[in-house]
Structure formats: structure tokens, C-alpha cells
N, C-alpha and C positions, 0 to 999 in steps of 0.2 A: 504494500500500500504506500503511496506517495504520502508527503507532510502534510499536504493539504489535498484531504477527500472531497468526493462530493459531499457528504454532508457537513464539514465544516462550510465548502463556500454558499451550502443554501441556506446555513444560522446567517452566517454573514449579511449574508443578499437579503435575507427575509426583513433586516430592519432597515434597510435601504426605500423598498416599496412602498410608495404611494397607497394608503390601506383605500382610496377612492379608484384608483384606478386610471391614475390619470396623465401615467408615464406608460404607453403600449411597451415600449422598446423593454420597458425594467421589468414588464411584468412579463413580456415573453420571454425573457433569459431567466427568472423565475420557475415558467411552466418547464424549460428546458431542463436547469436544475432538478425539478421535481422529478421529472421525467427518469434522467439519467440516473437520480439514487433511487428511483423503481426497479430499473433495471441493473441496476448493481445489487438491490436487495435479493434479487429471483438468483440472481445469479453465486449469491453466498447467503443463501438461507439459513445452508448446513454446517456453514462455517464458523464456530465459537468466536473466534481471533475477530472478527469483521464485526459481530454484535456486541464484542467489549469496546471494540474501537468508537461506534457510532455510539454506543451509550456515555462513554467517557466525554467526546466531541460532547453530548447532547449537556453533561453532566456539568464543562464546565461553561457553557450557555446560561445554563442557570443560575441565578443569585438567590442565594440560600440565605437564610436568616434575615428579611426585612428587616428594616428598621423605620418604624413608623411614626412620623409627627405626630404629639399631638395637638390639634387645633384648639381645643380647649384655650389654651392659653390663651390665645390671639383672641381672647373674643371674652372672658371673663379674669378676676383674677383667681389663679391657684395657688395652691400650697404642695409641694410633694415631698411624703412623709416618708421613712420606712418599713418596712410590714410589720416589725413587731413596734411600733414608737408607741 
């Protein structure tokens, strides 16, 4: 497998597109994208090594642990205590 699979460059590409649809060109090298890790999936179904690869790609795509404002603040005043205080 090369450094950069298809399914790394369809995480990639995927945050590039227009979610209206408003770039044909971005969204056809998208459907190609899609296309091509379809066809790479049939083709190592069977292959353990190829589903750890795409899941790790997929794994570090993700951001784990949010971190969430809270808006509370902005709009009342708070106090943030400890859980046992």
C-alpha cells in the first residue's frame, strides 16, 4: 500500500466539498474517490492488513474527546465549583 491510500485522500477531499453542491468539478473527483475505495474495498475484502489500515486512516480523522463550551457563561453569571465543595 502507498502512504497515501485512497481512503486517506477521500477524508481529505470530503472537507474540501461544497456540502450544496456547488463546485461540479470537486464533487466529481469526490464520486471518483468514492468510486475507486469501492473498488479497492471488493478487491481486499479478505485482506486483514487493508481493514486495519482504513480503520486507523479513519481513526485518526477523528477527534476524540470534544471539548465543549459552555455558553452559559456568555449569557448569565456563573460560578464553577468542585464536585465534592
Amino acid at each position: 500500500m502507498s502512504a497515501t491510500t485512497t481512503a486517506s485522500k477521500l477524508i481529505a477531499h470530503r472537507g474540501s466539498v461544497d456540502p450544496w453542491g456547488r463546485n461540479r468539478e470537486s464533487m466529481n473527483e469526490l464520486a471518483a474517490l468514492r468510486e475507486q475505495l469501492n473498488v479497492e474495498a471488493r478487491d481486499n475484502w479478505d485482506n486483514a492488513e487493508w481493514h486495519r489500515q482504513v480503520a486507523a486512516e479513519l481513526a485518526t480523522s477523528l477527534v476524540y474527546q470534544f471539548t465543549f463550551e459552555n455558553l452559559l457563561g456568555q449569557f448569565f453569571q456563573v460560578e464553577t465549583v468542585g464536585e465534592f465543595v
